[in-house]
C-alpha positions in Angstrom: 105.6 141.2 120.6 106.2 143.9 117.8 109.5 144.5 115.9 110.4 147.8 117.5 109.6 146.2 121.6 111.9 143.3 120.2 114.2 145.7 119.2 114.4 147.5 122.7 114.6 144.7 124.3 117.9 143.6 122.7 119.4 146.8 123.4 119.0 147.2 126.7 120.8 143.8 127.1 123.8 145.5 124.7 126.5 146.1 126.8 129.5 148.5 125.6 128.9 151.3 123.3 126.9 149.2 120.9 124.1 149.7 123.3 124.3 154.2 121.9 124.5 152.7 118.3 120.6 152.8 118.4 119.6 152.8 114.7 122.1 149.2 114.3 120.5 147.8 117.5 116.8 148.2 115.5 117.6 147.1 112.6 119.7 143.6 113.4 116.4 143.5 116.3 114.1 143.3 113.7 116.0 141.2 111.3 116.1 138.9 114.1 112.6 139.3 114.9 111.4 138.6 111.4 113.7 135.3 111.3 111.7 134.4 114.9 108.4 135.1 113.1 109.1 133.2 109.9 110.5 130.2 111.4 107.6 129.1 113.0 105.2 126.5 111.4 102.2 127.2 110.2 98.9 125.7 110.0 98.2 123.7 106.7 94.9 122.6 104.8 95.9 119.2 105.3 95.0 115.6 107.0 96.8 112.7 107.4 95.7 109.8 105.4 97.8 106.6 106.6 101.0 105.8 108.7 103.0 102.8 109.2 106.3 102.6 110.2 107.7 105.7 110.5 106.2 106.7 107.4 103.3 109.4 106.6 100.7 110.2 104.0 99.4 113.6 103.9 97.0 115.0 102.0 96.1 118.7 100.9 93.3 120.4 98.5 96.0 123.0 97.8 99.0 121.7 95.1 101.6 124.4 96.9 100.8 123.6 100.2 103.4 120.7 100.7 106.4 121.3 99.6 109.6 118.8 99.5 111.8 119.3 101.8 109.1 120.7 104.4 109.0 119.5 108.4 105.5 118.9 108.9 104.2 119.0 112.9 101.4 116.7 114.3 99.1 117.8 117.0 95.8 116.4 118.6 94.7 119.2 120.5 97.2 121.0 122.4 99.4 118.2 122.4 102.4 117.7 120.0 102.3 114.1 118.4 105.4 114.3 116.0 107.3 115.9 113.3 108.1 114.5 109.8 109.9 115.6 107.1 108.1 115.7 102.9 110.4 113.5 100.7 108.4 112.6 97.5 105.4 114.1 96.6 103.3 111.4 95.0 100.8 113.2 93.1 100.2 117.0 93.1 97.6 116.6 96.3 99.7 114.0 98.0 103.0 113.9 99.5 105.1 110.9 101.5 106.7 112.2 104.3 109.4 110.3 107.1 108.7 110.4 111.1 111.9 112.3 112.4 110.4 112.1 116.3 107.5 111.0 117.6 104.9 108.5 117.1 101.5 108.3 115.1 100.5 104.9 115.4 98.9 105.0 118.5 96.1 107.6 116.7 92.7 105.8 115.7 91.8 109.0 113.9 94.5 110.3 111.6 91.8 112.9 109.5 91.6 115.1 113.2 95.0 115.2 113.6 96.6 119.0 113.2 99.1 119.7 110.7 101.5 122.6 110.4 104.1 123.3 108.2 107.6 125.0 108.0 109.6 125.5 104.9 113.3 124.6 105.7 115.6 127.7 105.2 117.4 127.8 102.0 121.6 127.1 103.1 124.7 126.2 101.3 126.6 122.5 102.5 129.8 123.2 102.7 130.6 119.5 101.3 128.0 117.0 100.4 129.6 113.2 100.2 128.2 110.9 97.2 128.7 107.7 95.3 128.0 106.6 92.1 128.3 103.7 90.3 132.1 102.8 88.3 132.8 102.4 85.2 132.9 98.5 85.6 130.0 98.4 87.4 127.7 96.6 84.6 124.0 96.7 85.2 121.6 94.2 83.8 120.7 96.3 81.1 124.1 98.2 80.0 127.7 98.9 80.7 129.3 102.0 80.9 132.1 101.9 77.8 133.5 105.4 79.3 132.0 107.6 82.8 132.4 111.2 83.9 130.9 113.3 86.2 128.9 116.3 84.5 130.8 119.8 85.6 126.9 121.5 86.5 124.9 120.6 89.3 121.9 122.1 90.7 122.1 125.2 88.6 125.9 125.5 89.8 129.0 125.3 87.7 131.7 122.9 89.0 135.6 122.1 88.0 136.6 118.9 88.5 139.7 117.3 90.1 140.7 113.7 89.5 141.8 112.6 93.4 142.7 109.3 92.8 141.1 106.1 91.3 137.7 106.3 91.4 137.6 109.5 93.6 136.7 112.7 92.4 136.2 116.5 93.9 133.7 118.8 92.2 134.7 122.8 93.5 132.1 125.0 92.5 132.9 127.7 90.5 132.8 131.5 92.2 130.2 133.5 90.8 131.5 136.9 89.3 129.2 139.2 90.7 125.6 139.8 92.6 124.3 140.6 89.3 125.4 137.6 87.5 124.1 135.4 90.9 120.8 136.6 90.5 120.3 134.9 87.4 121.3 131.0 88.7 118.5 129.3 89.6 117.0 128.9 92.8 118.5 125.6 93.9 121.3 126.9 92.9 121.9 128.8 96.4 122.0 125.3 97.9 124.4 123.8 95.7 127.1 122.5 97.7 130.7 124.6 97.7 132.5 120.8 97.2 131.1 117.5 95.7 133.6 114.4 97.2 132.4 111.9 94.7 133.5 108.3 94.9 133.1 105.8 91.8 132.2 102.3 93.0 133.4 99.0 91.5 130.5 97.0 93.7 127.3 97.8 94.8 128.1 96.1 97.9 130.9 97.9 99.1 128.9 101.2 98.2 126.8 100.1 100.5 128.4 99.8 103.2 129.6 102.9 102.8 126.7 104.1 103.1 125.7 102.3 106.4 129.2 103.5 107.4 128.4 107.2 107.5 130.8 107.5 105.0 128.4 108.9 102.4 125.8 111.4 102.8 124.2 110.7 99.3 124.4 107.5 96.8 123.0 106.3 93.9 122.7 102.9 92.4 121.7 101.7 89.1 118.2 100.4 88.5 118.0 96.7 90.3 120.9 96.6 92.0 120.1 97.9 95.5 119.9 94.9 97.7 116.6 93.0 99.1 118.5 94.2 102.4 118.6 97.7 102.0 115.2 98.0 100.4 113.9 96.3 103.4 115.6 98.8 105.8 113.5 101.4 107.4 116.2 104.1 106.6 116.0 103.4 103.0 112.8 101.7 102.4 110.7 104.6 100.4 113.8 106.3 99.0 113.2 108.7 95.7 113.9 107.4 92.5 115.5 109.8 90.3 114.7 109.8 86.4 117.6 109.5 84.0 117.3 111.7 81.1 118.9 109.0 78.7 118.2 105.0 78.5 115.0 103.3 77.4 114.1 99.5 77.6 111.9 99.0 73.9 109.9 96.1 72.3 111.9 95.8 68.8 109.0 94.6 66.7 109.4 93.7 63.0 108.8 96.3 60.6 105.2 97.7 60.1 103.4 95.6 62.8 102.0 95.8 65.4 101.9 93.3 68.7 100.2 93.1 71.7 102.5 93.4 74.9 101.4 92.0 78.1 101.7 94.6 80.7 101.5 92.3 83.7 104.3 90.0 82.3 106.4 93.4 81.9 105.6 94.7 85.7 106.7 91.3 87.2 110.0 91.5 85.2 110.0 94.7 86.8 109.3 93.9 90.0 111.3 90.8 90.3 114.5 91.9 88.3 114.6 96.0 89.4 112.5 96.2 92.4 110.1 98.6 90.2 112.9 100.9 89.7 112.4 101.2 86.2 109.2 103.4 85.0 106.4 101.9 82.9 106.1 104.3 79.9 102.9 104.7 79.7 103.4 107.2 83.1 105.3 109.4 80.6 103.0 109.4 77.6 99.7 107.1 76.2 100.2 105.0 73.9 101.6 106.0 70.5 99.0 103.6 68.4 96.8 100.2 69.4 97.8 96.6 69.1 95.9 94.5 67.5 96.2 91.3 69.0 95.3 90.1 72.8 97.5 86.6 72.8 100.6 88.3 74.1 104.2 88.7 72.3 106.6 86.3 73.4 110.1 88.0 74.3 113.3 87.6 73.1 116.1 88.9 75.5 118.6 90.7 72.9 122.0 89.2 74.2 124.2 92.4 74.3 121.7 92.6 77.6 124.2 91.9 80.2 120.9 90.4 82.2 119.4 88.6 78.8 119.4 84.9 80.4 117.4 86.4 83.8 115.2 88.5 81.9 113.9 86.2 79.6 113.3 83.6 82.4 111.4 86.5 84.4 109.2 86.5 81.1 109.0 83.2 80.6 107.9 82.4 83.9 105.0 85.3 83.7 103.7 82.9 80.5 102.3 83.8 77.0 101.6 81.6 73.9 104.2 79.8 72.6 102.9 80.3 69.2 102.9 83.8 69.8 105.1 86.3 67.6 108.5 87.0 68.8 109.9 90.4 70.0 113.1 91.9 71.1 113.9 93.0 74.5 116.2 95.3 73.9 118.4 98.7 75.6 118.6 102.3 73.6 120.9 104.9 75.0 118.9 107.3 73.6 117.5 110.7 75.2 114.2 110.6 76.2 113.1 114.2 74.8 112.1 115.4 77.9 107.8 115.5 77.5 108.1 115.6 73.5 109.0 111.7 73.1 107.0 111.1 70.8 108.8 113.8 68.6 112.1 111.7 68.8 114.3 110.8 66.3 114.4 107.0 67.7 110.3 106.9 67.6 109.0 104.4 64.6 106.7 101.8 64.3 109.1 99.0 64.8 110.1 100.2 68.3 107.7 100.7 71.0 109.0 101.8 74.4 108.4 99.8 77.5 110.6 101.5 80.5 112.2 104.7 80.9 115.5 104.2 84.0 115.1 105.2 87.7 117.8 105.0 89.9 117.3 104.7 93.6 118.4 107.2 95.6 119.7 106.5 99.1 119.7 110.4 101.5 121.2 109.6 105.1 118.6 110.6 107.7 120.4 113.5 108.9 120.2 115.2 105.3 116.7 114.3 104.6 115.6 117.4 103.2 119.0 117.9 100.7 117.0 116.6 97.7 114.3 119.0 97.3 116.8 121.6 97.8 118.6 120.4 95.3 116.8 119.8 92.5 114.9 116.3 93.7 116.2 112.9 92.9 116.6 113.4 89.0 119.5 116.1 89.7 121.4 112.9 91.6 120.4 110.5 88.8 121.6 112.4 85.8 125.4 113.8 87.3 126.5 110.4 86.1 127.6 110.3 82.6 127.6 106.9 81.1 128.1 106.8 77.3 126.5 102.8 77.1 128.4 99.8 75.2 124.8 98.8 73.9 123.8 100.5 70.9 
């Protein structure tokens, strides 16, 4: 049906003298006409590549053809399978996407299956609920000496009121004019009006919280969301979001170099973080080559507040007793964004080994919030924590 048949429609069913007011009738009929149009999905250069349990991987030959945030729609023939919602995009071909309704498991040939995509209109929350780790709320790599809550969020500016202990509100600052608005940045029309921000003593009770309802967004520190939680299938593939401070380094002594085993290092990982943390090498190769293959051994540095478990973890991975011995060791330092290797901290004596993700738990009904608001790094980095480790 074209705009201007829409548009009759409509006015006939005007009643009242809004029905003579022609000219308003046609325009608001073909705004709504164009919202009908655009919000339907359409058809994608993409196939499915695996599902299990709710969750789906999708793959496209186009990089801008799934988007975060996107609800994707399933068909085999005529008939409607499912829809899903993007949430991380894995690679630039490649994105992870959660089963809001429907089922997939049943199909024995995912690569025929339609896809179709809709981009999820662009709208404001008028609150968005989050937590975020206390101030005595040590990690097994640092503790937070002082915290705050950064006042710009999302390309929004914010002023901050102090509720109570450990509860804050963020109110977001009124922009002056339609001029000034149309230089914020895009994500920026998302940005919540209010930020309720609570500060947690415990993981735990955070949480619950969470399972609760009484949070719509939290994030924990690197290794402390529970076995439990990272087993549930609300929470199981949540985003990590990459903080723009803290590195985990290999002190070695002073023009050498040594050979760190990798697999030891992922285990400590795995065990210790539950891979939160970020091997470096997915941010830049290697600055220079080692020049031994019998393995450092590793020496926990003790201001770690998770030395002890750490060094067992590395330990128990073996290496050469005989080996040399290197420091473990925490920098709350920035990590230059892509220019690492141009920072200040970078010599030959320290050779980074993790960069710090936090895990970043979105309640079902908000799945899409992160894209929208800058992914899972804008959640990571609101958290100021200026570090007692040097």
């Amino acid at each position: 049906m074209c705009p201007r048949r829409f548009a009759q429609r409509v006015l006939s069913d005007t009643p009242g003298p809004a029905r003579h007011d022609s000219k308003l009738a046609v325009a608001v009929a073909v705004l709504m006409w164009v919202g009908v149009a655009s919000a339907q999905p359409r058809e994608l250069p993409a196939r499915v590549l695996w599902t299990h349990d709710g969750v789906v991987y999708v793959a496209s030959p186009d990089s801008n053809a799934l988007a975060l945030g996107m609800t994707l729609e399933f068909t085999r023939g005529r008939k409607r399978l499912g829809t899903a919602v993007v949430l991380r995009k894995l690679d630039t071909y490649v994105a992870l996407a959660r089963l809001g309704s429907g089922s997939l498991d049943r199909e024995k040939r995912l690569e025929k299956l339609r896809v179709r995509g809709e981009v999820a209109a662009v709208s404001r929350l008028a609150k968005l609920r989050l937590g975020l780790p206390g101030r005595d709320r040590p990690n097994l790599l640092f503790r937070c000496s002082r915290t705050s809550v950064y006042g710009r969020f999302a390309g929004a500016d914010y002023s901050t009121d102090t509720l109570r202990a450990g509860a804050l509100r963020l109110v977001r600052t009124a922009v002056a004019s339609e001029a000034a608005s149309a230089l914020l940045p895009a994500e920026s029309a998302a940005a919540p009006d209010t930020l309720d921000v609570r500060l947690f003593t415990e993981s735990a009770d955070q949480e619950i919280a969470l399972e609760r309802g009484e949070l719509d967004v939290a994030v924990f520190w690197p290794g402390e969301l529970s076995p439990r939680l990272r087993a549930d299938p609300r929470w199981r593939d949540a985003a990590r979001g990459l903080r723009s401070r803290g590195v985990l380094v290999a002190l070695l002594p002073l023009r050498d170099t040594v050979h760190v085993r990798e697999e030891a290092l992922a285990a400590m990982n795995r065990e210790a973080f539950g891979g939160d943390l970020l091997a470096w090498r997915e941010l830049e190769p290697p600055a220079w080559t080692a020049d031994g293959e019998q393995g450092a051994r590793f020496e926990a540095d003790p201001a770690l507040p998770g030395a002890k478990l750490l060094e067992r973890l590395l330990e128990r991975a073996g290496g050469n007793p005989q080996a040399r011995t290197v420091r473990l060791a925490y920098m709350d330092v920035a990590l230059a964004a892509g220019d690492a290797l141009g920072a200040t901290w970078r010599t030959r004596s320290v050779q980074p080994l993790f960069a710090l993700r936090c895990p970043v738990l979105v309640t079902p009904a908000l799945s899409g919030v992160l894209a929208r608001l800058g992914g899972a790094d804008a959640f990571a980095n609101l958290l100021r924590c200026d570090s007692s480790v040097p």
